[in-house]
N, C-alpha and C positions, 0 to 999 in steps of 0.2 A: 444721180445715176439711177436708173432702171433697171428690171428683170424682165427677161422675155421668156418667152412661153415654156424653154426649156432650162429656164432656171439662169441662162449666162446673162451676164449685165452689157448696160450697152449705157452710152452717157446722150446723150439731146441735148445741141445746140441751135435756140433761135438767134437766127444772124441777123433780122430784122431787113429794111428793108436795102437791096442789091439790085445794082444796075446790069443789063443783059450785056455780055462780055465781062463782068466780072469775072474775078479767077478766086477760090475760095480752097485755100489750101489747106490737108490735113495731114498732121503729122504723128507717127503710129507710134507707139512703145514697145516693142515684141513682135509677134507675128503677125500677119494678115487682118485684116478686117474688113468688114462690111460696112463700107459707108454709101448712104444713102442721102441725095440734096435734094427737099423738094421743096413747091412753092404750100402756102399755108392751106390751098384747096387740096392737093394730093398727100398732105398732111393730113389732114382731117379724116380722109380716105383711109388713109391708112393706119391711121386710130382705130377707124370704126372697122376693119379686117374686111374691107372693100377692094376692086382694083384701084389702083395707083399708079402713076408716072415717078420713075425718079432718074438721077442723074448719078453716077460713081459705078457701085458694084464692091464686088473682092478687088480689095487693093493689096498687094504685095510689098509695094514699098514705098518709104519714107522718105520725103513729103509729097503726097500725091498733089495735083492740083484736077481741080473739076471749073468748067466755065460755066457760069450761069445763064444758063440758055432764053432768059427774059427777066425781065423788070420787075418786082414785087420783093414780100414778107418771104422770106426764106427760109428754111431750117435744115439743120445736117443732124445725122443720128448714125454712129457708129457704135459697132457692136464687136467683138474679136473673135475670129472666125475659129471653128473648127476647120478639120481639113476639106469635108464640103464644102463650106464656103456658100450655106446656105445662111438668111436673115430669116 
């Protein structure tokens, strides 16, 4: 588990490598979150506070699924939102 900028934790999952139509399900504990799926380049990106691509958003509920929009190293990183619903 991680802390982000404003102190709240968020957990990073690398899923390794996923085929395009994969379905990559997240399942919530409480309220809302921000889950974000991306491949290991708009990862990297967004390590370094770059723009980035990703896939999910504020999810409201449990089990979201997100499809993996192409072929590669994958990672999901979820954080639990305030009511913004800002990452």
């Amino acid at each position: 588990m991680g802390h982000g900028v404003s102190g709240m934790s968020f957990t990073h999952y690398r899923l390794g490598h996923l085929e395009r139509g994969s379905v990559v399900e997240v399942t919530l504990s409480g309220s809302a979150a921000n889950v974000r799926l991306m491949d290991s380049s708009n990862l990297s990106s967004y390590q370094s506070g770059r723009q980035h691509r990703y896939y999910g958003g504020l999810i409201n509920r449990s089990p979201a699924r997100i499809t993996v929009p192409s072929s590669g190293d994958m990672a999901c990183r979820r954080r639990y939102a305030g009511a913004q619903g800002h990452d």
